[in-house]
C-alpha positions as CSV (number, residue, x, y, z in Angstrom):
1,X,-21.3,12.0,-33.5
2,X,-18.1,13.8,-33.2
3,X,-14.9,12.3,-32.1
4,X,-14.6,15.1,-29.3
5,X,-18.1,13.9,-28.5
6,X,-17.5,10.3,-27.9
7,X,-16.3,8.5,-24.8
8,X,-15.0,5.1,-24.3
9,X,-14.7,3.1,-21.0
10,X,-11.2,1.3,-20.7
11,X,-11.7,-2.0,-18.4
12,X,-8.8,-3.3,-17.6
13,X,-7.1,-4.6,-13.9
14,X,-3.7,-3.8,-14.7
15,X,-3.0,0.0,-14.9
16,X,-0.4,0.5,-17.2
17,X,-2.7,-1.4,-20.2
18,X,-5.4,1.5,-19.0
19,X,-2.7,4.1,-19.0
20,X,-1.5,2.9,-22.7
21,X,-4.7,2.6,-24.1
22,X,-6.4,6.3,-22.5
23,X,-2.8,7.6,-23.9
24,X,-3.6,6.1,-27.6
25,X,-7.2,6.6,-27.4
26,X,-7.0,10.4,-26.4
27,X,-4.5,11.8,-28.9
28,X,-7.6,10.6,-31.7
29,X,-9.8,13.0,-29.5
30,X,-12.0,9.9,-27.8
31,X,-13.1,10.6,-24.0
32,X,-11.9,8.1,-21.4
33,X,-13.1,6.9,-18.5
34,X,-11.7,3.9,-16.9
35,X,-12.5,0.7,-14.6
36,X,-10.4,-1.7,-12.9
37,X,-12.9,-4.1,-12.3
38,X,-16.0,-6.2,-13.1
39,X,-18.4,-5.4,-10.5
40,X,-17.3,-1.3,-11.1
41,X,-17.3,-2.0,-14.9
42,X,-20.6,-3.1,-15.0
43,X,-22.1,-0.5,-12.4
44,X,-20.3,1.8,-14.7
45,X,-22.1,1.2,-18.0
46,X,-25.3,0.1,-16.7
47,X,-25.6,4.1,-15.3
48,X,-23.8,5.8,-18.3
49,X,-24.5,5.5,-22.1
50,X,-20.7,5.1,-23.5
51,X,-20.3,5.1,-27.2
52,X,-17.7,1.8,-26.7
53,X,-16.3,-0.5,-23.8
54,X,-12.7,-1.8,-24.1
55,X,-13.2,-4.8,-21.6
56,X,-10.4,-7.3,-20.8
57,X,-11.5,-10.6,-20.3
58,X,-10.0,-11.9,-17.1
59,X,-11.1,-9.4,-14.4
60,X,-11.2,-9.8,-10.8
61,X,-14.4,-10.3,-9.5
62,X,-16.8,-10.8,-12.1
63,X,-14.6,-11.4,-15.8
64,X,-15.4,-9.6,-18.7
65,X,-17.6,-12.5,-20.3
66,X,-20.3,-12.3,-17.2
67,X,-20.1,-8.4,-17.5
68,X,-20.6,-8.2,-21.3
69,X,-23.2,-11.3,-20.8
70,X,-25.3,-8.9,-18.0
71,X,-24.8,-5.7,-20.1
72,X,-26.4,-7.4,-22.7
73,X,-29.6,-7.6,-20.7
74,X,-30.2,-4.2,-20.8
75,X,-27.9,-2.3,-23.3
76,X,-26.6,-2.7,-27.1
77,X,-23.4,-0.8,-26.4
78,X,-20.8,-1.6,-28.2
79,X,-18.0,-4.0,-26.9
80,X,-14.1,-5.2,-27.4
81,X,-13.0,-7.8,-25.7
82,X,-9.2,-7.4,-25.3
83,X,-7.9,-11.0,-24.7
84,X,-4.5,-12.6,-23.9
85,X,-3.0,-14.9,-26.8
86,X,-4.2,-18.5,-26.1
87,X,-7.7,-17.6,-25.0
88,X,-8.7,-18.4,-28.5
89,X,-11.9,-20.4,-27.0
90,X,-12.9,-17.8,-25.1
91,X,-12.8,-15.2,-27.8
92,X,-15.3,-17.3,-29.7
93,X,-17.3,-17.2,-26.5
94,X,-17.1,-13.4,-26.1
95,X,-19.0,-13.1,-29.2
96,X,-21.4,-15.4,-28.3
97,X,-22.1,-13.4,-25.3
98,X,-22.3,-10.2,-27.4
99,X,-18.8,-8.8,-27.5
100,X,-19.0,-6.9,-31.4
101,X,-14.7,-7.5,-31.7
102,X,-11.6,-8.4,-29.6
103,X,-7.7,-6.9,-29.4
104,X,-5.4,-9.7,-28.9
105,X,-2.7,-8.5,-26.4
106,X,0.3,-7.8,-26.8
107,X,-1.9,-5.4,-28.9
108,X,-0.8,-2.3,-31.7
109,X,-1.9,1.0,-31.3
110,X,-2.8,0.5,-34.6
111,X,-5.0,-2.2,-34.5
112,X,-6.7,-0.9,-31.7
113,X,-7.2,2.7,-33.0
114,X,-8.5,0.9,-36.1
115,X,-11.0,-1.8,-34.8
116,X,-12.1,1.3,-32.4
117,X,-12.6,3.1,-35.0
118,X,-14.6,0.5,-37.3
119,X,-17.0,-0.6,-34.5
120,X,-17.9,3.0,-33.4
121,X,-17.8,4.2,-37.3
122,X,-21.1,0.9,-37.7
123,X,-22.5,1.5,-34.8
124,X,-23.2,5.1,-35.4
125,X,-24.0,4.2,-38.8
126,X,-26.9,2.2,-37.1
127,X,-27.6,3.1,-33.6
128,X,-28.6,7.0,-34.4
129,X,-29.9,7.0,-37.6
130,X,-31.7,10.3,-38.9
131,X,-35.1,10.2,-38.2
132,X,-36.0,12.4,-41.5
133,X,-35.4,8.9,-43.4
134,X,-38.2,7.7,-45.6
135,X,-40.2,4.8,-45.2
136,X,-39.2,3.7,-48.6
137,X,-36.0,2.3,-46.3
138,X,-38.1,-0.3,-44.6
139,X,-37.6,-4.1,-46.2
140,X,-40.9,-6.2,-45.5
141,X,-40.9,-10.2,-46.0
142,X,-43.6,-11.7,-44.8
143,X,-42.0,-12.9,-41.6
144,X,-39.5,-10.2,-41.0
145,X,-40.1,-6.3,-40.9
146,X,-37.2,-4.3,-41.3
147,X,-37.9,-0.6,-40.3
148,X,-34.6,1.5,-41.0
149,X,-35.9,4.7,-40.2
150,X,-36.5,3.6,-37.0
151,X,-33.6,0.8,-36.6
152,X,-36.3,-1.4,-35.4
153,X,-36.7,-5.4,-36.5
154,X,-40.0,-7.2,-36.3
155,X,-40.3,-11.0,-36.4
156,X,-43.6,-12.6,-36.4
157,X,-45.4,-9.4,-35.2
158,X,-42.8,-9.1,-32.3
159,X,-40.4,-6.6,-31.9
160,X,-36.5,-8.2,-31.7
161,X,-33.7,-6.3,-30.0
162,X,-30.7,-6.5,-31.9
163,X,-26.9,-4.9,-31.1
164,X,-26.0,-2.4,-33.6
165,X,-23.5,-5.3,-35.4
166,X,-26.2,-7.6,-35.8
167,X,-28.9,-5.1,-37.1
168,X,-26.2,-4.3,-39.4
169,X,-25.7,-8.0,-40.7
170,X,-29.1,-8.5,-41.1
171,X,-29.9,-5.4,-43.1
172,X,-27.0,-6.0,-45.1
173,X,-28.3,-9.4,-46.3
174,X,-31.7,-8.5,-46.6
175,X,-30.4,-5.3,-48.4
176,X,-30.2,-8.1,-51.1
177,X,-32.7,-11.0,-50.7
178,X,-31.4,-14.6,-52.0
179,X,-27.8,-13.5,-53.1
180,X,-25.2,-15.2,-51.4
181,X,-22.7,-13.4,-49.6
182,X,-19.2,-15.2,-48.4
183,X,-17.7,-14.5,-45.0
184,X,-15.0,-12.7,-46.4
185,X,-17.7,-10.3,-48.0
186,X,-19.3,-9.9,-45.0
187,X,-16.5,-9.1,-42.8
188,X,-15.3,-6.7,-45.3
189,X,-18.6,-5.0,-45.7
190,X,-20.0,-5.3,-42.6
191,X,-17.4,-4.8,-40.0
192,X,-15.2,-3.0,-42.4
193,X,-12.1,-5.4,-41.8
194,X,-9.4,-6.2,-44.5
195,X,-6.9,-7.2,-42.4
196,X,-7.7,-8.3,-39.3
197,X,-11.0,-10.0,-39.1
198,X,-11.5,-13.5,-38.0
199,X,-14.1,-15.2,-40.1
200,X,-15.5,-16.6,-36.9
201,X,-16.5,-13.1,-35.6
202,X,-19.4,-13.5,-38.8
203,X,-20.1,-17.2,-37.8
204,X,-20.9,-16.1,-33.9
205,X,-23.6,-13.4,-35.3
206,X,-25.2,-15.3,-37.4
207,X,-25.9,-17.6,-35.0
208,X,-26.6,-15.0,-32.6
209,X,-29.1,-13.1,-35.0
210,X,-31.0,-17.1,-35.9
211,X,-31.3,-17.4,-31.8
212,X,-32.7,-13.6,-31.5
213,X,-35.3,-14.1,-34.0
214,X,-36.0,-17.9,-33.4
215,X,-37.4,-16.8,-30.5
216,X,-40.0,-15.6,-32.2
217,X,-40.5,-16.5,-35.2
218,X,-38.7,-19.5,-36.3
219,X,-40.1,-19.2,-40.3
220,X,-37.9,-15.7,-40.2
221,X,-34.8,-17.2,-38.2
222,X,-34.7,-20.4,-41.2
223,X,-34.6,-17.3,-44.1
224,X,-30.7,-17.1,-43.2
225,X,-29.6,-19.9,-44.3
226,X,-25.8,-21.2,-44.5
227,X,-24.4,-22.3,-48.5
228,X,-22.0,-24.6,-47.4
229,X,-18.2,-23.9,-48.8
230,X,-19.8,-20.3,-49.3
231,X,-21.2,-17.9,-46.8
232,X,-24.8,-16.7,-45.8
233,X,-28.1,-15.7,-47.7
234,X,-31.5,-14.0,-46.3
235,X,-33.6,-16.5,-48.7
236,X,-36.9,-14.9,-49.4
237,X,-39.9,-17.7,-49.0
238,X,-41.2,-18.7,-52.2
């Protein structure tokens, strides 16, 4: 995927933040397309496949939470929640919900060309992998499947759908069964964050990733397990 190639949709109801952020977002070569509100958002996304969403949380009409909740329904596309300062509940929520980062306004060009940057750089990473990769990539446990070729994840027998970030996480881990990985690890690794990450934004995945595959197979949701004081292991059953 080339930068020329790849096309965000700014979300946002006040039209100078749109207008700042197409203005960043275009002189790194990104396509923009823009929305001022939930409903139009959502319609927006559900139609087109965008490489990212930039979606501001308080929207009229639907917010961004119920938008990024029903997108989730039916698409992994990547999402960043761009929040006011204060909302730090709702943030937490977001990725609950299946946002993969948030901007904090009063925002940076910086920081935003830079998380942009890091979720689109995983999610490419993940989401169109070649398909002239070998099998030898697949990880098999005997309650969890890992096909990398084919960025597919089967729990119990069942296939699981998974966001690109939380494919990511879980391949990471299992990458290296029983070693213990701390947050700080993770976030660097993982979401490629060395100065901005929240150590929540790994919390609210794992979590998400147990739920996902608890669904179906709780013996492969209990092989992440939490060391206390530490961070997170894929524990192989003995």
């Amino acid at each position: 995927m080339t930068e020329s190639q790849t096309t965000i949709l700014v979300v946002d109801d006040e039209e100078r933040i749109r207008r700042l952020l197409k203005m960043y977002l275009e002189k790194e070569g990104y396509q923009i397309e823009e929305a001022q509100d939930g409903e139009g958002a959502l319609q927006m996304a559900l139609e087109k496949d965008y490489d990212l969403i930039l979606l501001d949380l308080m929207l009229p009409g639907i917010d961004g939470m119920e938008v990024c909740t029903r997108l989730r329904q039916h698409k992994s596309t990547p999402v960043i929640m761009l929040t006011a300062k204060g909302e730090e509940a709702n943030r937490v929520q977001g990725f609950e919900v299946g946002a993969d980062d948030y901007v904090v306004k009063p925002f940076s060009p910086r920081e935003v060309i830079y998380r942009v940057k890091a979720v689109l750089r995983r999610s490419s990473a993940t989401a169109y992998l070649s398909k002239d990769e070998v099998s030898s990539n697949n990880i098999v446990f005997p309650h969890l499947v890992i096909e990398h070729d084919a960025h597919r994840v089967t729990a119990g027998g069942e296939e699981v759908t998974l966001t690109p970030k939380e494919y990511e996480l879980l391949h990471y881990l299992a990458s290296s069964p029983d070693k213990v990985f701390s947050r700080e690890e993770l976030l660097k690794d993982v979401w490629n964050y060395e100065f901005f990450g929240d150590l929540r934004t790994v919390d609210t995945h794992v979590k998400r990733l147990r739920e996902k595959l608890n669904k179906v197979s709780p013996e492969a949701a209990s092989m992440i397990t939490t060391v206390w004081g530490v961070g997170y292991k894929l524990e192989v059953p003995k």
